[in-house]
C-alpha positions in Angstrom: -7.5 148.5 -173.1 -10.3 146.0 -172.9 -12.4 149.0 -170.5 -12.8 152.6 -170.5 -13.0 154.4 -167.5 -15.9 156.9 -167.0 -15.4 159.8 -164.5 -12.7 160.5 -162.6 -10.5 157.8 -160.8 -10.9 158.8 -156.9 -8.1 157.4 -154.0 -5.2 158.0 -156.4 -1.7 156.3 -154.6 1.6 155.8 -155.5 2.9 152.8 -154.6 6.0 151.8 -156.7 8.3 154.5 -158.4 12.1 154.6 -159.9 13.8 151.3 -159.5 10.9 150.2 -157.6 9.2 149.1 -160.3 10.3 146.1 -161.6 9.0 146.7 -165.3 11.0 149.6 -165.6 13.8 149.2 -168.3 10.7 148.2 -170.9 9.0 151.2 -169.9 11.8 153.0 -170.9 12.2 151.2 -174.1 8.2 151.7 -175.2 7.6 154.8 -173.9 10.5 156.7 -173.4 12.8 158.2 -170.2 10.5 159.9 -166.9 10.2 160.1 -163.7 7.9 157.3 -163.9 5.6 155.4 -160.8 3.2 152.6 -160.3 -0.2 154.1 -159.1 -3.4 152.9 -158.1 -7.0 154.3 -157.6 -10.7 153.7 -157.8 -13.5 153.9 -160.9 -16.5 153.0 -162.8 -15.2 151.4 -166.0 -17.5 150.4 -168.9 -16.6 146.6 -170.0 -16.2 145.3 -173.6 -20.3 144.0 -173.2 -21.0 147.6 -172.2 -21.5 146.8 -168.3 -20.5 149.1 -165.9 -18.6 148.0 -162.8 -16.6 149.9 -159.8 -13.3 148.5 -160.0 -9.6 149.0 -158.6 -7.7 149.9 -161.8 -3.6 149.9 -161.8 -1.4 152.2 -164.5 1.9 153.5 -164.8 2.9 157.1 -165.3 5.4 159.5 -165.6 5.8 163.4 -165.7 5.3 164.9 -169.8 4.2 161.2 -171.2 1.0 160.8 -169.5 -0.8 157.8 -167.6 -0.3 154.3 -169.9 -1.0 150.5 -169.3 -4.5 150.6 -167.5 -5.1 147.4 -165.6 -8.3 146.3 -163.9 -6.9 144.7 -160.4 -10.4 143.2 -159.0 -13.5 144.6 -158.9 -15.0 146.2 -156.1 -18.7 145.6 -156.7 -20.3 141.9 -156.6 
């Protein structure tokens, strides 16, 4: 992750889950079997140059593994 995300992330949605999600079968394979779905949400992340910036951030995530692949989408701020 090129970001960390302070606070909490705020509008949390699921958008994609189960076959849905096209990147499924190497989720499986990296990370191992769940329930797993494509969500979205809001926060201030901290850049790489230590900016900080409001951004849409995307991750996948599945019941007993946890949130993984964080994704900034755009940013919100300009």
């Amino acid at each position: 992750m090129d970001f960390e995300i302070i606070g909490k992330i705020r509008q949390t949605e699921t958008f994609a889950r189960g076959s849905a999600i096209r990147e499924l079968p190497r989720l499986r394979k990296i990370h191992g079997l769940g329930n797993w779905r494509k969500r979205k949400g809001f926060a201030i992340v901290r850049l790489n140059d230590g900016t900080l910036r409001d951004a849409e951030i995307h991750w996948y995530e599945a019941n007993g593994i946890g949130k993984r692949e964080f994704k900034i989408k755009r940013y919100l701020d300009i």
